[in-house]
N, C-alpha and C positions, 0 to 999 in steps of 0.2 A: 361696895359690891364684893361678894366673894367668888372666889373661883369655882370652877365645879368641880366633882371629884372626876378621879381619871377612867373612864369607861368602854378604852379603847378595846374588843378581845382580839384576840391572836388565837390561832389554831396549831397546834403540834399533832403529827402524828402521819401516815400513810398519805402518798401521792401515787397517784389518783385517790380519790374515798369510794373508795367498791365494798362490796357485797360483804361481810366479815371483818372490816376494817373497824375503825373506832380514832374518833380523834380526840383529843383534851382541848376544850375552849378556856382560857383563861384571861381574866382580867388583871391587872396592877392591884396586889393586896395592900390593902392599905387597915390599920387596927382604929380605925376612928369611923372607918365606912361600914357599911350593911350591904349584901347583895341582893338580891333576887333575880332570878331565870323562871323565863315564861314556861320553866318545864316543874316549875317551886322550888326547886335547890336553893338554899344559902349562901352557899360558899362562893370562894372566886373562880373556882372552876369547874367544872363538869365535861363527863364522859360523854360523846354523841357516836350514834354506832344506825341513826336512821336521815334521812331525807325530812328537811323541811328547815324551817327558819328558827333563829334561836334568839330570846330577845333578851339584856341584861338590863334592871335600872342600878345604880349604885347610887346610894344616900349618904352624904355627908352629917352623922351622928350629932356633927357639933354647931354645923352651920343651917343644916335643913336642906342645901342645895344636893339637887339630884341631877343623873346625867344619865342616859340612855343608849345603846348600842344593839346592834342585830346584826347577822350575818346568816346567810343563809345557803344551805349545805344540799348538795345532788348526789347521792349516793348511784355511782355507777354500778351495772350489771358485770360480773365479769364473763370470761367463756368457760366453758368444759372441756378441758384438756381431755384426749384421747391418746393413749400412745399405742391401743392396737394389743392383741391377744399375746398373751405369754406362747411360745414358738420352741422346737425342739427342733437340731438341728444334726447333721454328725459335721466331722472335725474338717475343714477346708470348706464346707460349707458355707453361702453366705442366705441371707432373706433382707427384704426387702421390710422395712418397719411403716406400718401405718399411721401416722399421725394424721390428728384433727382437732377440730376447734378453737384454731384464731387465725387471725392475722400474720405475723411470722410465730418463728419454733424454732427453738435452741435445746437441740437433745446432749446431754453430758452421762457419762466422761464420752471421752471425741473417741474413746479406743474402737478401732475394727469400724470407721464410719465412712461413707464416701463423703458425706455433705451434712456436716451438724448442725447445718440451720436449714437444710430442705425438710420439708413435711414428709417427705416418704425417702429418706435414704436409705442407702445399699448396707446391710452391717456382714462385715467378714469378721467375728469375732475370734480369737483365741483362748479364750476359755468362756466357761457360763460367765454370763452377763447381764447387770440391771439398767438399765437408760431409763434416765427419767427426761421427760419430755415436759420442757415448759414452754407456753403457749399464750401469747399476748394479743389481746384485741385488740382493733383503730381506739376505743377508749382510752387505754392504756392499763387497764387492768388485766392482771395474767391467773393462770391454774395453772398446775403442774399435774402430772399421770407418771407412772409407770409401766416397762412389762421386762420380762425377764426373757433371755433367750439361752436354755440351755442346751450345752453341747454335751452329746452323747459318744461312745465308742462306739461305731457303728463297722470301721475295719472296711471299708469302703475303699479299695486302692485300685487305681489304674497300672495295671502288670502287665509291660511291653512281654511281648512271646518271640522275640526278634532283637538278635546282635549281630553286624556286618563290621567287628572291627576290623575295619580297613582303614582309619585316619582319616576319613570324609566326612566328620563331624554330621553323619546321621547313624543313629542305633550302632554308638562307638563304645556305650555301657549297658548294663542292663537298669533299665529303668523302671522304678516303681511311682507314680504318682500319689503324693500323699501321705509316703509312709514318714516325711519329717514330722507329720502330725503324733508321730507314736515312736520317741526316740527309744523308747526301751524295748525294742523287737530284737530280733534273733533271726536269723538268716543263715541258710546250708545250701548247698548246691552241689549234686551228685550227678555221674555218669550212669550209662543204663548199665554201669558192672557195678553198680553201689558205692564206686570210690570219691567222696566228697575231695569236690576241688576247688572250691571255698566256703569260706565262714565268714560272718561279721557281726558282732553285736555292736548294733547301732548303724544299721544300713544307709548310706546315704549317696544310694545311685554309680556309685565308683568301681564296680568290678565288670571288665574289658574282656573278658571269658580267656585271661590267665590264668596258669596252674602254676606255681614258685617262679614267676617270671617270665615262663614260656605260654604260647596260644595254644589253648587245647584245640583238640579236633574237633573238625566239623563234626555238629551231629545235632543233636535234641538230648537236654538236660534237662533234671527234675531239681523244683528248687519246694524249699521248705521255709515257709513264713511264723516264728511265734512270737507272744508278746507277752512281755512279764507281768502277771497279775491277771491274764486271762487266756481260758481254755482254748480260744480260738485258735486254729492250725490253720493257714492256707495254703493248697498244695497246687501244682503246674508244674507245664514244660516250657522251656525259653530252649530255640532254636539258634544254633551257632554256625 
């Protein structure tokens, strides 16, 4: 009696078999055997890229013995990742990112995110930014999306109009909200007789309405906002 040839196949390739996948079935090559696949291939292996059964026989050339194998293949559906319309923001701004189509969602890089595996996180980004959103069904097959959110100069700052420095740790500087968003600003601040009583390039909340170390007088001052690279002036008064 002889033995039969070896007919075992084996699959390499993507886990789960979804939608675009492709797997290689291969059998034990052997140079004495013959193959054939219920799809007519010869070889020992072949590319599968659909749903249904694959049947191999293998012939032993020198003995006549043949041996038979099938396995049979479910190509899963995957989902349609969504990650929501490309979004324009100004700078300290945040949005809220819409994701959809699956099961969980792992939006990358994590920068500026509240929660990189919630379907709708909060993004406070610091500069323009691409999140790609991948999106896994109960199958186990995933998509990915993208969207982009860019940040524009929009010069949007919240400007306190009020300094009681008196050491009561309320409105003890003059405070600008936002403007760390735009380190290359320019900042003046003048009396109503025009004598500037401070300056700062690169503002960052710290002037106590002193003038070389002493408190100026009460009054209402005019201050001058610019930013290097662009036209924009913004002008007021903060009260002392």
């Amino acid at each position: 009696m002889h033995p039969l040839p070896v007919a075992q196949i084996t699959s390499v390739g993507a886990a789960p078999f979804c939608t675009g996948d492709t797997l290689t079935l291969t059998v034990p090559a052997d140079t004495l055997n013959t193959y054939l696949w219920n799809t007519g291939d010869t070889l020992n292996a072949i590319m599968a890229d659909t749903s249904g059964t694959f049947v191999i026989t293998v012939t032993d050339t020198v003995t006549g013995c043949t041996a038979v194998d099938s396995v049979t293949l479910n190509l899963l559906t995957p989902p349609v990742a969504d990650a929501g319309l490309d979004s324009t923001i100004g700078f300290g701004q945040s949005i809220v990112l819409n994701g959809n189509g699956g099961a969980t969602y792992d939006w990358t890089p994590y920068t500026g995110l509240s929660d990189h595996n919630a379907e709708d996180p909060t993004a406070s980004p610091v500069a323009t930014i691409t999140y790609t959103l991948l999106v896994t069904a109960s199958n186990g097959c995933s998509d990915t999306d993208q969207v982009t959110i860019t940040l524009i100069q929009d010069f949007n700052l919240q400007i306190t109009n009020l300094i009681t420095a008196n050491g009561d740790g309320r409105n003890d500087t003059w405070v600008v909200s936002g403007i760390e968003n735009y380190p290359e600003n320019e900042v003046h601040i003048y009396n109503r007789n025009g004598m500037e009583v401070y300056t700062a390039q690169g503002y960052h909340n710290e002037w106590n309405a002193t003038y070389n170390g002493q408190q100026v007088p009460d009054g209402t001052y005019i201050y001058i906002i610019k930013f290097t690279g662009s036209d924009v002036v913004l002008r007021g008064a903060v009260t002392v």
